[in-house]
ROBABA-592838 format. One record per residue: x, y, z of N, C-alpha, C in turn; residue in three letters. Coordinates in steps of 0.02 Angstrom, whole numbers, padded with zeros to 5 digits, always signed. Layout:
ROBABA-592838
XYZXYZXYZALA ...
This chain:
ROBABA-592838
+01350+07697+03365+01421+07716+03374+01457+07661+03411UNK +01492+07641+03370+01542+07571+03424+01578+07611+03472UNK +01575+07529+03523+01601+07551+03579+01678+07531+03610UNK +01723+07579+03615+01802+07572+03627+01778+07561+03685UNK +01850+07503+03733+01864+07512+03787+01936+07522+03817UNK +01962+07526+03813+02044+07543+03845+02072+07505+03886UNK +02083+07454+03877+02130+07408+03923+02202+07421+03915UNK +02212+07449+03992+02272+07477+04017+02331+07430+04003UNK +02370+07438+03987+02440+07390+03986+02492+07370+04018UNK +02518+07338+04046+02586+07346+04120+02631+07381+04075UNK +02648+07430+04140+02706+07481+04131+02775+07426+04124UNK +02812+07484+04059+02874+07421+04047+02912+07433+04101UNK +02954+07388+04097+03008+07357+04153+03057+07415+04144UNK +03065+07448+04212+03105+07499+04191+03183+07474+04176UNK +03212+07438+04200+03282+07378+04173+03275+07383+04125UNK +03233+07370+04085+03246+07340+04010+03232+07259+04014UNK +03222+07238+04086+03223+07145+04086+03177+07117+04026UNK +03191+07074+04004+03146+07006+03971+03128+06973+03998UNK +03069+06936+04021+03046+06894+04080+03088+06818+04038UNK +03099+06790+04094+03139+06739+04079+03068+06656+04046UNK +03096+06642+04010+03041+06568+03968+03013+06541+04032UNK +02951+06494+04040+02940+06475+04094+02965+06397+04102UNK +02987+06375+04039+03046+06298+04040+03105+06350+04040UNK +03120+06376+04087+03200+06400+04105+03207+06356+04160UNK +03281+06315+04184+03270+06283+04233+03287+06312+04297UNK +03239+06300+04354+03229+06328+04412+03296+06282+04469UNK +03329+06338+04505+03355+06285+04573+03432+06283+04558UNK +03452+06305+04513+03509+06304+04508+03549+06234+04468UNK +03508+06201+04437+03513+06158+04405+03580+06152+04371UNK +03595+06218+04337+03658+06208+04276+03715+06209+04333UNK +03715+06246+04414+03757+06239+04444+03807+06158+04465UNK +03739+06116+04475+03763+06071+04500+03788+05995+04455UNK +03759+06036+04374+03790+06006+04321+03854+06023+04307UNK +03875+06100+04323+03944+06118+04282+03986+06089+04368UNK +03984+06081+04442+03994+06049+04482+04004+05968+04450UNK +03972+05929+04428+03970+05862+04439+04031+05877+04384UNK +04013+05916+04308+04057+05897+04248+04133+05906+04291UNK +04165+05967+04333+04215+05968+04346+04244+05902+04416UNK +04186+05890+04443+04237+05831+04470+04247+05783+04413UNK +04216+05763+04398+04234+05687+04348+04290+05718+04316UNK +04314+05794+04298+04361+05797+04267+04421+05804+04312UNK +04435+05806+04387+04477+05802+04429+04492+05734+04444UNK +04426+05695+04426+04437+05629+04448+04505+05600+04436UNK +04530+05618+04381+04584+05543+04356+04658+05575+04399UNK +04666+05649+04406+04709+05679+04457+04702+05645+04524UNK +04633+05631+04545+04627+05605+04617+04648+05514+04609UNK +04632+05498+04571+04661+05441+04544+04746+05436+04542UNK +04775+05457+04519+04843+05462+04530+04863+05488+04560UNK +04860+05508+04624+04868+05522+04687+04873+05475+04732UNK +04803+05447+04712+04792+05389+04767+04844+05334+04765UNK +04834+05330+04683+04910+05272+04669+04985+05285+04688UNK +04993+05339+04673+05066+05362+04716+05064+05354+04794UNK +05007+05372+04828+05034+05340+04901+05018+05295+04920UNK +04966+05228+04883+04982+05162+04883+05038+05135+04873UNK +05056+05161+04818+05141+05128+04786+05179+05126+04853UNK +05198+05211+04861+05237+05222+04923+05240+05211+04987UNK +05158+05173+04990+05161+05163+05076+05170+05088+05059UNK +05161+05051+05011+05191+04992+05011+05278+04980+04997UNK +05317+05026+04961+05378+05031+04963+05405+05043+05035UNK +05376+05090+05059+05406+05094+05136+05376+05044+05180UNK +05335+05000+05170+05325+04974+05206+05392+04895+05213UNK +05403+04884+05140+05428+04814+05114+05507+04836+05124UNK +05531+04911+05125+05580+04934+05142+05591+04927+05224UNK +05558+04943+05239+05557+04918+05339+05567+04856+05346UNK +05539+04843+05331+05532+04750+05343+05606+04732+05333UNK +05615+04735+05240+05679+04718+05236+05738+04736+05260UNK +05755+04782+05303+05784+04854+05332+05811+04809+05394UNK +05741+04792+05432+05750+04741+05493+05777+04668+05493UNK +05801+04660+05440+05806+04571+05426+05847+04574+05404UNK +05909+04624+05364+05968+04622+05329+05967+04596+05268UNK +05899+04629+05223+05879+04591+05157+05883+04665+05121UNK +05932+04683+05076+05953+04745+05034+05942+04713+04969UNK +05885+04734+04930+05866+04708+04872+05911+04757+04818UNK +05921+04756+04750+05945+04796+04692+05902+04864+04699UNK +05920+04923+04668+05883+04989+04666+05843+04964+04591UNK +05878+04931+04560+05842+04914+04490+05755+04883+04520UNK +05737+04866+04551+05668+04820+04569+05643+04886+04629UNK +05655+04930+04605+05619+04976+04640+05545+04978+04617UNK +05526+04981+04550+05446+04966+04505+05432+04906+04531UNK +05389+04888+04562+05377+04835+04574+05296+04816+04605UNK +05263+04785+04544+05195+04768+04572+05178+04758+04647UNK +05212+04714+04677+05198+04715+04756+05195+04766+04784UNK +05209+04805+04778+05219+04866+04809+05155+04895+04814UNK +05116+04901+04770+05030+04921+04761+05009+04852+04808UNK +05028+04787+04775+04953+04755+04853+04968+04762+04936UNK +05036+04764+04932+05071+04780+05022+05033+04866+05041UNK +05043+04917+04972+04994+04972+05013+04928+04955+05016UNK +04891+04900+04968+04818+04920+04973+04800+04877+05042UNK +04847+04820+05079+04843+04790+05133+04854+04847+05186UNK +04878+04871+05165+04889+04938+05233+04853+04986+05227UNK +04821+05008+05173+04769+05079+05191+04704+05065+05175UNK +04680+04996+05124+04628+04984+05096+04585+04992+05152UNK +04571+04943+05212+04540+04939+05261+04534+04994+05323UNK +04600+05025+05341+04565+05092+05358+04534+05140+05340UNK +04544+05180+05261+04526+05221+05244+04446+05204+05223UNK +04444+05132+05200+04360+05132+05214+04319+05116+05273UNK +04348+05103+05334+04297+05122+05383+04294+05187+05397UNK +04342+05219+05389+04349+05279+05401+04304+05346+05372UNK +04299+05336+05318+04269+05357+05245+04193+05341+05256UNK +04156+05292+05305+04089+05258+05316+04100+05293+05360UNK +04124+05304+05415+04115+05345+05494+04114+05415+05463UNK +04163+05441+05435+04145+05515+05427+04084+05530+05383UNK +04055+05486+05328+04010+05514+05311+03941+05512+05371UNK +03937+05467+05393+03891+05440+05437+03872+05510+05485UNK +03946+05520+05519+03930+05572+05559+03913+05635+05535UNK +03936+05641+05476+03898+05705+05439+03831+05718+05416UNK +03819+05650+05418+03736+05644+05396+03682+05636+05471UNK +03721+05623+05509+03705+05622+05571+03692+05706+05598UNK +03758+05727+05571+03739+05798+05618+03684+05852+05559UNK +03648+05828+05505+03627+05844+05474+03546+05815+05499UNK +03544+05760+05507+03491+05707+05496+03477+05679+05570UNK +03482+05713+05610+03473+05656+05687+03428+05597+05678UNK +03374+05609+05673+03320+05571+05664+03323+05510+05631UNK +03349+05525+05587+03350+05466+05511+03416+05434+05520UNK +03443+05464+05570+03543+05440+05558+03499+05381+05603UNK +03485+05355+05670+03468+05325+05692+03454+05262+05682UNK +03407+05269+05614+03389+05195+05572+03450+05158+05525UNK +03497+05203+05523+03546+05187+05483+03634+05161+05521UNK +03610+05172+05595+03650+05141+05644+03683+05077+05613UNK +03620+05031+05616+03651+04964+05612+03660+04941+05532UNK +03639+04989+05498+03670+04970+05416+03740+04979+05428UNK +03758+05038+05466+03827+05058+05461+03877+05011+05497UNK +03852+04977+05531+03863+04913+05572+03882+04884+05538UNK +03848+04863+05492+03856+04787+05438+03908+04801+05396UNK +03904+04868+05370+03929+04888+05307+04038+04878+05360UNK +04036+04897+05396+04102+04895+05452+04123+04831+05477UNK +04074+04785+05486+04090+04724+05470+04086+04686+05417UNK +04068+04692+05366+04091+04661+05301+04160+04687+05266UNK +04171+04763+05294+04240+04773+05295+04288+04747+05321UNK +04283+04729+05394+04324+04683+05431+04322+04605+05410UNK +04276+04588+05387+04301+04519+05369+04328+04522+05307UNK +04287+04551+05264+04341+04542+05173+04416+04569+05200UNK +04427+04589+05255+04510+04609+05264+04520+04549+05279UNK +04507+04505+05331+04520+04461+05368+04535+04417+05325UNK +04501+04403+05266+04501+04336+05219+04538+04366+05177UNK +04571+04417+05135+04612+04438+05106+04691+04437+05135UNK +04682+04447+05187+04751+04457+05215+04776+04404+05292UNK +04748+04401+05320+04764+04356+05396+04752+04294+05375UNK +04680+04274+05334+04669+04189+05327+04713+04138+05295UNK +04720+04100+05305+04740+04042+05277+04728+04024+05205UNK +04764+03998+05167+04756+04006+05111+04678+03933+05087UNK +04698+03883+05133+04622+03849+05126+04582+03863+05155UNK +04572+03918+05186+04500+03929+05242+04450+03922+05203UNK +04450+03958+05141+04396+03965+05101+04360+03925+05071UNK +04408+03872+05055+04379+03781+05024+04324+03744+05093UNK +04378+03779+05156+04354+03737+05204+04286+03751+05244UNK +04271+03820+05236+04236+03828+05253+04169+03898+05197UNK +04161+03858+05171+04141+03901+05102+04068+03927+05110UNK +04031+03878+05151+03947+03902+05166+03942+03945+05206UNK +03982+03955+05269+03981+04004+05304+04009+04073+05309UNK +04038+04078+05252+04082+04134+05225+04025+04149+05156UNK +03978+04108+05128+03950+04143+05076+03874+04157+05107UNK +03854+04148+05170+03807+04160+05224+03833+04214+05256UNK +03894+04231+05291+03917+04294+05310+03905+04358+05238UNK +03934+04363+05198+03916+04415+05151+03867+04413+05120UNK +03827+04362+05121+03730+04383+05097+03697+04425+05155UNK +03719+04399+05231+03686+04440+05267+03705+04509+05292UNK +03789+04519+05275+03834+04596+05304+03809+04624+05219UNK +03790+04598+05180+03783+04645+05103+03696+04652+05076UNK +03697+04593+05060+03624+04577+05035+03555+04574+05085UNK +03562+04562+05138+03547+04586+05190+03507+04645+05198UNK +03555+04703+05202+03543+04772+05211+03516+04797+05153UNK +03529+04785+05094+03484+04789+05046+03407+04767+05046UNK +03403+04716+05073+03340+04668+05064+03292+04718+05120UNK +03306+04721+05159+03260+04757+05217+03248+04837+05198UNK +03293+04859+05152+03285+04920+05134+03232+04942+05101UNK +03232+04858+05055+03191+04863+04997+03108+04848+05040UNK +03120+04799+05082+03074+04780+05117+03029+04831+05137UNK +03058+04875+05185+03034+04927+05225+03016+04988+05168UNK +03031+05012+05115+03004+05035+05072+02923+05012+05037UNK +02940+04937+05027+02880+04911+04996+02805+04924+05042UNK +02849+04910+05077+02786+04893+05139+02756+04951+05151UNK +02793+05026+05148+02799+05080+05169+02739+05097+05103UNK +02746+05106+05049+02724+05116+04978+02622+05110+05002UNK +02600+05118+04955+02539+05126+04967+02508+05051+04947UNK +02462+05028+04977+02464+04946+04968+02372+04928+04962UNK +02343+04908+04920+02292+04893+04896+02258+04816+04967UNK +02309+04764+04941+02302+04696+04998+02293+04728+05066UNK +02225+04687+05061+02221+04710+05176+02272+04676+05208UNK +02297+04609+05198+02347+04588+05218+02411+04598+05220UNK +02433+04644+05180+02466+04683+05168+02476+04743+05209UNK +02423+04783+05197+02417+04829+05247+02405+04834+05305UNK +02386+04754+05325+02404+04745+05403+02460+04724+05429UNK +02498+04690+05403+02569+04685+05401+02626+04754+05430UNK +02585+04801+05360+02630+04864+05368+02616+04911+05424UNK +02552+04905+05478+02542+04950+05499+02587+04914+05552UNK +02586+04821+05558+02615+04811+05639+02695+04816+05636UNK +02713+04823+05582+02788+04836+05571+02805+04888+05587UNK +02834+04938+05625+02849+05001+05635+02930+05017+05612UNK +02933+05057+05612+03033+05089+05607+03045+05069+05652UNK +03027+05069+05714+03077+05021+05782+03087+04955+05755UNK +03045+04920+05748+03042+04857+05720+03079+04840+05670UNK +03099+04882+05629+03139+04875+05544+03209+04875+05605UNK +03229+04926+05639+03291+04929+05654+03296+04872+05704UNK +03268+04840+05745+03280+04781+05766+03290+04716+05733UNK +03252+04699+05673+03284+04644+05640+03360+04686+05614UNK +03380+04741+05601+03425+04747+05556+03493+04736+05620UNK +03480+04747+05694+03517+04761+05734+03530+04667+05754UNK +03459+04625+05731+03478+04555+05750+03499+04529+05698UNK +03501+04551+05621+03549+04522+05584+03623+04527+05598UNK +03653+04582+05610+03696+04630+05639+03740+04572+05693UNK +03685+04563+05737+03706+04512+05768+03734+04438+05739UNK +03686+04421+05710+03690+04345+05682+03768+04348+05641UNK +03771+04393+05620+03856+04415+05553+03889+04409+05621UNK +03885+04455+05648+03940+04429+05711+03960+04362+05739UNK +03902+04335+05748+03919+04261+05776+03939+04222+05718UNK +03939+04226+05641+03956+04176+05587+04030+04217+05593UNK +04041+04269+05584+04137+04296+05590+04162+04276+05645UNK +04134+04264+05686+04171+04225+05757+04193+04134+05741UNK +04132+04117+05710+04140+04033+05682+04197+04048+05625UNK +04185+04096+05576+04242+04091+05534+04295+04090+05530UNK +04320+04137+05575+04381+04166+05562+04407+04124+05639UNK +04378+04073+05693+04395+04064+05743+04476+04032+05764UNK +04488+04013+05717+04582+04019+05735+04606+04095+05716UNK +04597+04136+05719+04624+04201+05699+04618+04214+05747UNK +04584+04232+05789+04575+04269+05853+04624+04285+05903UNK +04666+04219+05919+04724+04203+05964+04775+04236+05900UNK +04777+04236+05856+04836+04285+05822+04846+04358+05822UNK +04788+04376+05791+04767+04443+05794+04754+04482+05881UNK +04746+04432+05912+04752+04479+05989+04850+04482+05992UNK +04862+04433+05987+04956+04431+06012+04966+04506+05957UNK +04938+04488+05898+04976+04571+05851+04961+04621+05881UNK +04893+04638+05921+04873+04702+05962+04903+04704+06009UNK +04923+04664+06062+04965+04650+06106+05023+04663+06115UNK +05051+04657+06058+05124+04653+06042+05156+04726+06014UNK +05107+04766+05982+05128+04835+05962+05080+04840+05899UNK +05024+04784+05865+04980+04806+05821+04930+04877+05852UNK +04926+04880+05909+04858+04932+05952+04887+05021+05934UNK +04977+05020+05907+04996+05079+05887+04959+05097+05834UNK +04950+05038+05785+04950+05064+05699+04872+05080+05710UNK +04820+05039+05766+04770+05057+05753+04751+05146+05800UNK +04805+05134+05830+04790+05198+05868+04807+05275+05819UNK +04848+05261+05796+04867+05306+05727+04812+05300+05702UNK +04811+05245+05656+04723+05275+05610+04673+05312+05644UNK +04659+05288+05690+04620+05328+05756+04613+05407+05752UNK +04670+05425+05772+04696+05491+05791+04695+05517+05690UNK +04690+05497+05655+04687+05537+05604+04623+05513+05564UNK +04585+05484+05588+04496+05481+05584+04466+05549+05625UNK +04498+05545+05695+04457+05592+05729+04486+05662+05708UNK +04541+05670+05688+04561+05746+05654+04544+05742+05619UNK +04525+05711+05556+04489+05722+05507+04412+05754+05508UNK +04388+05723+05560+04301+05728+05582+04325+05804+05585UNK +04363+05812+05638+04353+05864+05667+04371+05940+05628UNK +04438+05924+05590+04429+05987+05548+04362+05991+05497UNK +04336+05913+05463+04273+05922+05417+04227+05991+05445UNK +04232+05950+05512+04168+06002+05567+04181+06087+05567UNK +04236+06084+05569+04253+06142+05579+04265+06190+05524UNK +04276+06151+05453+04261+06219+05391+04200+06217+05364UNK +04150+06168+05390+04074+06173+05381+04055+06238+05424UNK +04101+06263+05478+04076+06307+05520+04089+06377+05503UNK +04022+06403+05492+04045+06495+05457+04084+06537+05511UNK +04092+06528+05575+04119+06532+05633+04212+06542+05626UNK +04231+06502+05562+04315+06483+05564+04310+06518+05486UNK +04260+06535+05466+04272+06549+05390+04336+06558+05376UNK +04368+06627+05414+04436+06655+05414+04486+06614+05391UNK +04465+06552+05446+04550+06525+05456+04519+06450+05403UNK +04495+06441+05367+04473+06391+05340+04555+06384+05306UNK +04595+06403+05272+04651+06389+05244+04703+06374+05295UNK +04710+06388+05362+04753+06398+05411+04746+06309+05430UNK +04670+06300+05467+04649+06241+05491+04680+06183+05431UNK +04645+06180+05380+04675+06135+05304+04733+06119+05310UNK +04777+06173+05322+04862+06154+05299+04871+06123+05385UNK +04851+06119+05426+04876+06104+05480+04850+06026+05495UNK +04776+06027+05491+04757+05938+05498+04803+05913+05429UNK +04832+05940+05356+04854+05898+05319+04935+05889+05358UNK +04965+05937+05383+05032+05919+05386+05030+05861+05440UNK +04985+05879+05488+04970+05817+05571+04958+05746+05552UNK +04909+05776+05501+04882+05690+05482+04922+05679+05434UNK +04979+05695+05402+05027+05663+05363+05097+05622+05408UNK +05076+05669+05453+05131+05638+05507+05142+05573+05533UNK +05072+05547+05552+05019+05515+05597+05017+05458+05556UNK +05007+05477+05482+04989+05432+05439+05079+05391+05413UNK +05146+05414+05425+05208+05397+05414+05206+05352+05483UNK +05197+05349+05535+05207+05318+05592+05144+05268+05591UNK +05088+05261+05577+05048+05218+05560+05087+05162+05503UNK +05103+05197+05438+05169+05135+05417+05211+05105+05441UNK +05251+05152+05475+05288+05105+05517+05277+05058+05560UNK +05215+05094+05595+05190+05013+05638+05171+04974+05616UNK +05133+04975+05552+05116+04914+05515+05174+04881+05486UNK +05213+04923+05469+05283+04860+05444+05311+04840+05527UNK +05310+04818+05569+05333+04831+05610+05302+04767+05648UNK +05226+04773+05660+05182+04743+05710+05123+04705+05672UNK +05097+04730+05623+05051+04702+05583+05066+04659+05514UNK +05131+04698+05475+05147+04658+05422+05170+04573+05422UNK +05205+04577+05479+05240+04515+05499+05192+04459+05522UNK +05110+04472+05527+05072+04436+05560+05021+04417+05482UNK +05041+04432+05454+05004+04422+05355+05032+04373+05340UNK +05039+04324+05302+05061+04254+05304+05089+04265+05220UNK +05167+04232+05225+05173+04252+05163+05143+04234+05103UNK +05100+04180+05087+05056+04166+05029+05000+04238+05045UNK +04962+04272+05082+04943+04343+05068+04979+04400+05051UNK +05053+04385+05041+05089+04459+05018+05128+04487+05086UNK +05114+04451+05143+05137+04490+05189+05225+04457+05220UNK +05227+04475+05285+05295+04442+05321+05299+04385+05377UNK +05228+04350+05378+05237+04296+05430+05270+04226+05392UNK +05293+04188+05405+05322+04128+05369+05318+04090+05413UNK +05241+04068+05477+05241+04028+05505+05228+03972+05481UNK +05170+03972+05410+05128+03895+05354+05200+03892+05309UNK +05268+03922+05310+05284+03911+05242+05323+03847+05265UNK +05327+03793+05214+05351+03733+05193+05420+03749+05166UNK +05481+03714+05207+05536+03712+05185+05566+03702+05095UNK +05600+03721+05069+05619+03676+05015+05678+03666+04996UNK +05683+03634+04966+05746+03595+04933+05793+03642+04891UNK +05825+03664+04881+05858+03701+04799+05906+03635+04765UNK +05901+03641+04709+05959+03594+04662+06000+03647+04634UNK +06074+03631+04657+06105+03695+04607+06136+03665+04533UNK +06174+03705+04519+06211+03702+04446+06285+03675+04473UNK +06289+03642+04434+06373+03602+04447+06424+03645+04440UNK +06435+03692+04393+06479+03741+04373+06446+03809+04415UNK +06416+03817+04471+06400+03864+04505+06428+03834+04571UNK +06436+03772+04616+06452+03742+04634+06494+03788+04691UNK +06542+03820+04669+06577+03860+04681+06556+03929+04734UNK +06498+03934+04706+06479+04023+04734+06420+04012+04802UNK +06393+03937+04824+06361+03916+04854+06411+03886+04938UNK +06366+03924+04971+06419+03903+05041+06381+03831+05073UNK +06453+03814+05100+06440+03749+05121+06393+03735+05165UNK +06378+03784+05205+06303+03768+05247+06252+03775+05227UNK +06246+03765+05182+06170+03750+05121+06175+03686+05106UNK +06230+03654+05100+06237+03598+05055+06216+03542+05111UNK +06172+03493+05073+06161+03451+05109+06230+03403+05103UNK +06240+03370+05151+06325+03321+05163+06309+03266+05109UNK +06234+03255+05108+06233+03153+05073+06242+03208+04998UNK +06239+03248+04954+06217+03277+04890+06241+03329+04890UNK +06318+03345+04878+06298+03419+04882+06278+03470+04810UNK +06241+03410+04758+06217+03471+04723+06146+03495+04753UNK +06127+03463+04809+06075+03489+04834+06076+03532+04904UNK +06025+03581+04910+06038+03589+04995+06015+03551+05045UNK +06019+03591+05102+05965+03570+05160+05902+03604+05147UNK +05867+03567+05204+05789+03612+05196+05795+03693+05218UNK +05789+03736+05176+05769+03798+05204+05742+03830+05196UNK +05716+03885+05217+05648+03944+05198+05679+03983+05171UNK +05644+03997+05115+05640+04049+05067+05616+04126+05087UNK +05645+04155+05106+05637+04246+05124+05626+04280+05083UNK +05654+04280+05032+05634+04321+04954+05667+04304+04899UNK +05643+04314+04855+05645+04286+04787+05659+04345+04746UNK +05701+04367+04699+05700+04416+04685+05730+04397+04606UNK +05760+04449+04530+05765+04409+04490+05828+04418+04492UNK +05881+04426+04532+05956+04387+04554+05973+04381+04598UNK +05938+04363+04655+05952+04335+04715+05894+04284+04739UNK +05918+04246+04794+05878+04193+04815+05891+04204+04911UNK +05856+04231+04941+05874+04245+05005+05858+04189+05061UNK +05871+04143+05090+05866+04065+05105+05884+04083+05167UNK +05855+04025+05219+05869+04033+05315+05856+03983+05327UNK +05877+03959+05375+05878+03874+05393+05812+03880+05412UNK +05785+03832+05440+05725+03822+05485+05741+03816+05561UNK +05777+03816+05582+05807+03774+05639+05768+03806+05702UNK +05737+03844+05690+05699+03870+05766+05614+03872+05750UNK +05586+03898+05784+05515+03926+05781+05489+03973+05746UNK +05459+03943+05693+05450+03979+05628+05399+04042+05651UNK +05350+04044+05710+05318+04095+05726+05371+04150+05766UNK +05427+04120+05805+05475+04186+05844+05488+04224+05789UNK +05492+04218+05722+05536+04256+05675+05481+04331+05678UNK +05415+04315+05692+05387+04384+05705+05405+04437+05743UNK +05445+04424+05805+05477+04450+05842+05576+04475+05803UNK +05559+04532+05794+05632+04567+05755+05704+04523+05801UNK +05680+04532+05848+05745+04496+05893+05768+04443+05881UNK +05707+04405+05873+05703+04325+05855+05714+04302+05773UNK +05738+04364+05746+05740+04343+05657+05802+04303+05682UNK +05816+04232+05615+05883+04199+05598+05938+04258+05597UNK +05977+04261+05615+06038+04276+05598+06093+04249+05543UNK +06088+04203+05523+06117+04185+05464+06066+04169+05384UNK +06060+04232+05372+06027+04238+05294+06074+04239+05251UNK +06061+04169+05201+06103+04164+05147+06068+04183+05067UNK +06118+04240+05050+06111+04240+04968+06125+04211+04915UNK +06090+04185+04869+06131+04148+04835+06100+04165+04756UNK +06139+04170+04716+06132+04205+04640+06078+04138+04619UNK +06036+04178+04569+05990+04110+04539+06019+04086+04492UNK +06078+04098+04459+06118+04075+04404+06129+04000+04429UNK +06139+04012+04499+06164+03929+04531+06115+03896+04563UNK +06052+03913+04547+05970+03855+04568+05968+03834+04511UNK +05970+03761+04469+05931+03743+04451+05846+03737+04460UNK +05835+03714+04518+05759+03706+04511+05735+03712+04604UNK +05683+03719+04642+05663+03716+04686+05602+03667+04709UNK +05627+03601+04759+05576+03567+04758+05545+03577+04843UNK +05496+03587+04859+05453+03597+04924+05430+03513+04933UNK +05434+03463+04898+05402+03372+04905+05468+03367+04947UNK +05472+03359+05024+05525+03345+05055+05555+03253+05052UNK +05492+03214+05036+05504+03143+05021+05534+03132+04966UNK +05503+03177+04921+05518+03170+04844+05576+03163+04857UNK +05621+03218+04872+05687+03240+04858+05758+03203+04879UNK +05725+03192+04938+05753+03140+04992+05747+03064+04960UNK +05712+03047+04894+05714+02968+04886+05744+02990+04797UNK +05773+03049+04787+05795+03056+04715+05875+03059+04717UNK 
């Protein structure tokens, strides 16, 4: 007689569930896909945002300036490319140290331990910010010819640098076959990684001091003088920033998480209008005008030739006495496409930084009546 045995069966699911496939993906995976898909699709909104208050903090900025000097350009040249590099000179460089400090500290109050080793990356990464400002905007327009090895030695070691040791301290870290090798890695410790990274750190410091060493005596007179506002503004809306971040991370404010938001945005919008102004004010005027900015201490006088039948619309204190289809030497203030805004030289081309000390006699003159503009002061003088 064969023999049955009865193997009991699991009781069904009283739900009704289907056990889910075991390639279903675990962790929330599709979350942080349908997350990534919707930023990239906010992205180009955050993108034109950003460009509208570049535009505008460079319009208000070139509007101050000109505001202070009695230079009223057409409403027609309101579009105007400059206007984007005068804002990216004014916010480019704060908003990315700024943007490196707040993440830092967030990873910090996340990470104590590990934030530590990443001290002096964050170092480097804040000074390679400060100098690509420095050489974009304060330097001289030949610094870079003149001094080209030590400026391409400064950004191997503030960039490539911090990379290299990263990679370093990984390798070494990795599992390693060579005894030599692995004796290497055991006398190397994490103290040790962060001390070369803290004496590279160093070394960038002392090549931006050789570099940039006529800047120094400029850039202190701009802090001196009323630049220490614009940085004190960025300041004060770095640390409100930290501080509300901190505070809607905190389940503590849940409540007021909308309350806090609208309040650091209206403060730090405030903060951030008076930060323009000081920069048109204290910092713009110290940018040399071949960088886009308002100093006209390097600029070279020039010549204008006018038109014979314009002759007429040109005032006599332009005209040089030996020629008068030519002028005297004068500086060029702005250039615009129907006006020519011209100032003698006759004083100290650095007082004009000082608002008090601008020329008082700025002459306009239609470009219908320039023929041509020569800056060769010999040339002109033996034609």
């Amino acid at each position: 007689m064969p023999l049955h045995i009865d193997v009991p069966l699991a009781p069904p699911d009283p739900a009704g569930a289907v056990s889910a496939p075991a390639s279903a993906p675990v962790g929330g995976g599709s979350k942080a896909g349908e997350s990534s898909a919707e930023w990239m699709k906010s992205l180009p909104y955050w993108f034109a945002v950003g460009g509208a208050l570049v535009y505008a903090t460079g319009f208000l900025v070139d509007f101050t300036f000109c505001s202070l000097r009695g230079i009223q350009e057409s409403t027609t040249t309101l579009l105007k490319a400059q206007y984007v590099y005068i804002g990216l000179l004014c916010l480019l460089f704060p908003a990315s140290c700024l943007t490196l400090i707040i993440n830092f500290l967030r990873f910090r109050r996340n990470e104590k331990t590990k934030a530590m080793a990443y001290t002096p990356s964050l170092c480097m990464l804040l000074l390679f910010a400060f100098d690509f400002y420095l050489l974009v905007a304060f330097s001289s327009v030949d610094l870079f010819s003149k001094r080209q090895i030590p400026i391409f030695a400064l950004f191997i070691c503030s960039m490539l640098g911090v990379m290299a040791l990263r990679k370093g301290e990984d390798w070494l870290g990795a599992p390693q076959r060579n005894r030599v090798i692995k004796f290497v890695a055991k006398r190397i410790t994490r103290v040790m990684w962060n001390r070369i990274r803290w004496g590279m750190f160093v070394v960038s410091c002392g090549i931006t001091v050789y570099v940039f060493w006529d800047l120094w005596g400029t850039l202190g007179d701009m802090i001196l003088k009323g630049g220490y506002l614009y940085v004190g503004f960025i300041g004060v809306i770095g640390l409100s920033a930290w501080m509300t971040e901190k505070n809607l991370s905190n389940e503590t404010y849940k409540s007021l998480r909308g309350v806090m938001l609208f309040m650091s945005v209206t403060t730090n919008a405030i903060f951030a209008y008076l930060a323009v102004i000081a920069f048109a004010y204290r910092v713009y005027v110290y940018i040399p005008v071949g960088r886009g900015g308002g100093d006209y201490t390097a600029e070279k006088p020039a010549i204008l030739w006018f038109d014979s039948t314009e002759l007429a619309s040109v005032p006599d204190c332009l005209r040089d006495p030996s020629d008068l289809h030519r002028s005297s030497p004068v500086i060029i203030i702005r250039d615009t496409p129907d006006w020519m805004y011209v100032a003698s030289p006759n004083s100290d081309l650095k007082a004009w930084r000082d608002p008090g000390q601008w020329p008082k006699n700025i002459v306009a003159i239609k470009q219908s009546a320039i023929i041509s503009v020569s800056r060769d002061l010999k040339q002109a003088a033996g034609t």
